[in-house]
N, C-alpha and C positions, 0 to 999 in steps of 0.2 A: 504494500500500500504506500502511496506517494501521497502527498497534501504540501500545497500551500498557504499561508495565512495575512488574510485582507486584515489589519485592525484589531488583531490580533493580541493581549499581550502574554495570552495562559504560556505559549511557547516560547515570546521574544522574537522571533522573526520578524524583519523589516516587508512594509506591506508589498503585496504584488497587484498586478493587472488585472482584476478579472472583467473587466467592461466588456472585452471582446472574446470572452470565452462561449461556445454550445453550451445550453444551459438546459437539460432532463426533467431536475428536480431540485428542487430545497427544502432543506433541513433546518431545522429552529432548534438549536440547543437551549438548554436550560442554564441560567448563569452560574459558570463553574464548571460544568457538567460537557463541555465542549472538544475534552478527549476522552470522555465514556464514550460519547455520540459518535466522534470520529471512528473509536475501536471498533463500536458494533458494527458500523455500518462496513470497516473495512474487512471485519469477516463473514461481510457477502458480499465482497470483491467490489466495492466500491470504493474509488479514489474521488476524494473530496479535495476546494481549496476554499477559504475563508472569507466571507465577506463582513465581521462585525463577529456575530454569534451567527451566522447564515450558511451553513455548509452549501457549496455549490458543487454539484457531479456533472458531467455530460451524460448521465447513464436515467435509463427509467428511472421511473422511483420502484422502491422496496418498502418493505414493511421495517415499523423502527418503532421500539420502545419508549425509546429515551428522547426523542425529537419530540418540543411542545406540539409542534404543527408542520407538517409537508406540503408544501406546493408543487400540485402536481401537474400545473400545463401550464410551467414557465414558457415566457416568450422576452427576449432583448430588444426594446424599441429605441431608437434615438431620442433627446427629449430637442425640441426646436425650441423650447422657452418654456415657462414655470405655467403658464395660462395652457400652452400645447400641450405638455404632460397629462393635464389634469382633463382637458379635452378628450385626448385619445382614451384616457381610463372610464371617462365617463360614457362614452360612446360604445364599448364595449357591457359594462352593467354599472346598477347606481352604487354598489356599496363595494370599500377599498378600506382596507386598512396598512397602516404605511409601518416601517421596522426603520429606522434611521441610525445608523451606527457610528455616520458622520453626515457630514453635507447638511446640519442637521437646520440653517434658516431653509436653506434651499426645499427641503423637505416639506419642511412647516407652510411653506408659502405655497408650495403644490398641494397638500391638506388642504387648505385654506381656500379652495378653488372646486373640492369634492364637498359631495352632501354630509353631512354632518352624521357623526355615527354617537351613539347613547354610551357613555361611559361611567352610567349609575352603577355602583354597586349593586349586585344582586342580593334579595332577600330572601333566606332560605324558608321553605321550600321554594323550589324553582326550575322551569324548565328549563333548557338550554336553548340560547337566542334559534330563533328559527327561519330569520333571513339568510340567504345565500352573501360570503363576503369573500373577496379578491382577496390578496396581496400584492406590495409592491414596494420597491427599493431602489435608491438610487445608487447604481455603482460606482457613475461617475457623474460628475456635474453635466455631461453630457449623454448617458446612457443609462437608461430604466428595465430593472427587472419586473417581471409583473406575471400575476398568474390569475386566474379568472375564477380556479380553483384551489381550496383546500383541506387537510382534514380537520382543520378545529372550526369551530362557530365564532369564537373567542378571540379577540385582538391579540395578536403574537401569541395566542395559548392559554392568555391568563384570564384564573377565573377568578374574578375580584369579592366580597361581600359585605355589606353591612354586619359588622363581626358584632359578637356577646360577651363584651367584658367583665359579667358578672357571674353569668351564669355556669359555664363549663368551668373544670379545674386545671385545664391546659388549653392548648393552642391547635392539639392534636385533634379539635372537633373542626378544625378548617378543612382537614383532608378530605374526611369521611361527609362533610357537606359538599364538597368538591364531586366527590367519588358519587353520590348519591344527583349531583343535577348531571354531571359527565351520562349519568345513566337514564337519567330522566324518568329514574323511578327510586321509591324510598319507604321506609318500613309505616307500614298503616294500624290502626285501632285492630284489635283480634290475632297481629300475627306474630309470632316469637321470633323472638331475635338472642343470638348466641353471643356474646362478648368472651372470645378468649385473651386471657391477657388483659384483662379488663382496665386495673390498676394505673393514673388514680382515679378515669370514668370515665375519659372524653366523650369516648366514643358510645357508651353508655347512656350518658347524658344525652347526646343526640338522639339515638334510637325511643330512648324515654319520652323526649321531645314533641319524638313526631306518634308519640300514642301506643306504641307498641307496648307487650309485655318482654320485657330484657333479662334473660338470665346471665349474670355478674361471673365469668371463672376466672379468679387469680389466688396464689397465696398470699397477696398483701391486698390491704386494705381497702379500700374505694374512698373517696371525698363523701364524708361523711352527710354531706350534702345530696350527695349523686343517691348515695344507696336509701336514701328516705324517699325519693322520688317515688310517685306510685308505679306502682307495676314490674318494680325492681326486684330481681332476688339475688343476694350473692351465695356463692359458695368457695370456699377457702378452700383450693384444691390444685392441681398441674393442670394446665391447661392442655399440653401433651400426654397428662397420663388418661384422660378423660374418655370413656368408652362411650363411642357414640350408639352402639347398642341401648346403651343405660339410659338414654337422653328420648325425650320426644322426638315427633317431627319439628323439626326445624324449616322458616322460611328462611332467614336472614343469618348465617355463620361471619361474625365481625372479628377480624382480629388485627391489632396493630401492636403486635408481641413483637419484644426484641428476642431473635431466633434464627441462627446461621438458617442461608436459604436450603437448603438441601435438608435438612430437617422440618421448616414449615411445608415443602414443598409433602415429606412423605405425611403429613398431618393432612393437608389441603387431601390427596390421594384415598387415604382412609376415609375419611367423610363423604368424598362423592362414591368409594365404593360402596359406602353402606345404604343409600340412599333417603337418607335421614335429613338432607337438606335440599333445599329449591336455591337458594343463592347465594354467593359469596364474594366477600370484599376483604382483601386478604391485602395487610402492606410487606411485601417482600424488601426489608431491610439489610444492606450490605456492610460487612464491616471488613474493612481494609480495601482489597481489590473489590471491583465488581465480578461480581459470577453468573457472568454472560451465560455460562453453558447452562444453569441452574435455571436461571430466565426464560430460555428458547423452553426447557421443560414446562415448564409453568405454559408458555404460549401454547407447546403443541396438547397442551390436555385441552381432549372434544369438549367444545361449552365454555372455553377461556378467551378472555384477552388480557394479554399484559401494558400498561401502559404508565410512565412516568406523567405525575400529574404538577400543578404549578407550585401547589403547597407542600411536594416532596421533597425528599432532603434526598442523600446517597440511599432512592429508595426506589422502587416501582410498587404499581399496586393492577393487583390482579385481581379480575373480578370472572366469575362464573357463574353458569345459568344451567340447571337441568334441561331446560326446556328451551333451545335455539339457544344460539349464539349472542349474548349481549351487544347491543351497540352501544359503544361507550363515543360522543360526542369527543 
């Protein structure tokens, strides 16, 4: 694998050219995360080089974890002027959202000239926006990336919210609100929900939230808060040693355990053999290297998707479905 880097500083490389390169597809890393992104994607033979946080290939697109968002019918137009740019994007559809890594008045003044896009925070619960939205970048003060398509809904990926500073006992309830509108569906009145790993309730808290009955497994304690919640029950117990025989049916299996992946992965396995649950939202956390190979596992189990979310850390979150294939937004 070869790569160069536009803008660059995770490497130190002085920027290169890319205005006049074939352009396949692009890649949105996550900030930091921008030789995970590179690794994965170059072991499926793809050569990238940098524009910002913007992976550029000449090559189709492939499927990628760790990328916020793929644009997948890049086009290089010339820009004739900041009014022309905004022209040609509009004439192709109304909605554009722009990634600027530099050039960034120039940028702004070409926004400035597009229909105006909603940058409320969302209030959970919530679907995921439901308009079709471009991308586009400038590579150089004279040359425009631009793609008509993408796979997120979400400006550069991120899903923003009107957050709850009082309520949850961590910050870990942003994921699992992430992971629940990415899904555009989320635990209802009558149905159970599994929290492994529960401790001190985040995620807990959330499922409680939205009505559900939540059963609590950790050996430490819960936010003594979370566990008065109605509908709460904890149990002081291994999340791992837990016989899902012994358990009900399960809708909703929650876990954001810290747990080498290769061991949640054979948890994750157990529970869909048993068929004791309908769904699951699983954060596969990495400690030291990433464990790519551990992740394609996770992807190729029937009924999964793996995908890095905005509120992830060195983490992806995998989610499954009995029944079809989740689309995760």
């Amino acid at each position: 694998m070869t790569s160069q880097h536009t803008g660059m500083a995770h490497d130190g490389t002085p920027p290169s050219d890319v205005a006049d390169m074939q352009v396949g597809a692009a890649y949105l890393a996550p900030l930091g995360f921008e030789e995970v992104l590179e690794h994965e994607l170059g072991r499926q033979g793809v050569d990238v080089r940098w524009h910002g946080r913007l992976a550029l290939t000449a090559q189709a697109p492939v499927r990628s974890a760790w990328a916020l968002e793929t644009w997948t019918a890049p086009q290089v137009r010339d820009v004739p002027s900041i009014k022309g740019a905004a022209r040609d994007l509009r004439a192709i559809q109304r909605n554009w959202a722009g990634y600027a890594p530099d050039l960034h008045r120039r940028s702004a003044l070409i926004a400035q000239n597009l229909p105006p896009l909603s940058a409320r925070p969302l209030v959970f619960p919530s679907l995921p926006p439901q308009g079709h939205l471009g991308a586009w970048t400038l590579l150089s003060a004279q040359r425009m990336l631009l793609s008509a398509s993408k796979t997120s809904p979400f400006v550069n990926g991120e899903v923003h919210f009107v957050e709850d500073r009082e309520g949850p006992p961590s910050r870990a309830y942003l994921k699992l609100w992430e992971a629940f509108t990415r899904l555009g569906q989320w635990p209802r009145a009558g149905e159970t929900c599994l929290d492994l790993g529960a401790s001190p309730g985040g995620w807990t808290w959330v499922a409680a939230q939205c009505g559900a009955d939540v059963i609590a497994i950790d050996r430490a304690d819960l936010d003594p808060r979370v566990a008065a919640l109605p509908g709460v029950t904890t149990r002081r117990e291994s999340a791992f040693g837990l016989d899902p025989a012994t358990m009900p049916q399960v809708d909703w299996l929650l876990s954001d355990i810290i747990a080498y992946p290769a061991r949640l992965l054979t948890l994750a396995r157990r529970w869909i053999d048993s068929g004791r649950v309908a769904r699951m939202v699983l954060t596969i956390k990495f400690q030291g290297g990433t464990d790519h190979d551990t992740a394609d596992q996770f992807a190729a189990l029937p009924g999964g998707v793996v995908r890095h979310l905005w509120h992830n850390k060195h983490e992806l979150t995998f989610f499954w479905m009995r029944e079809g294939t989740p689309h995760v937004a």
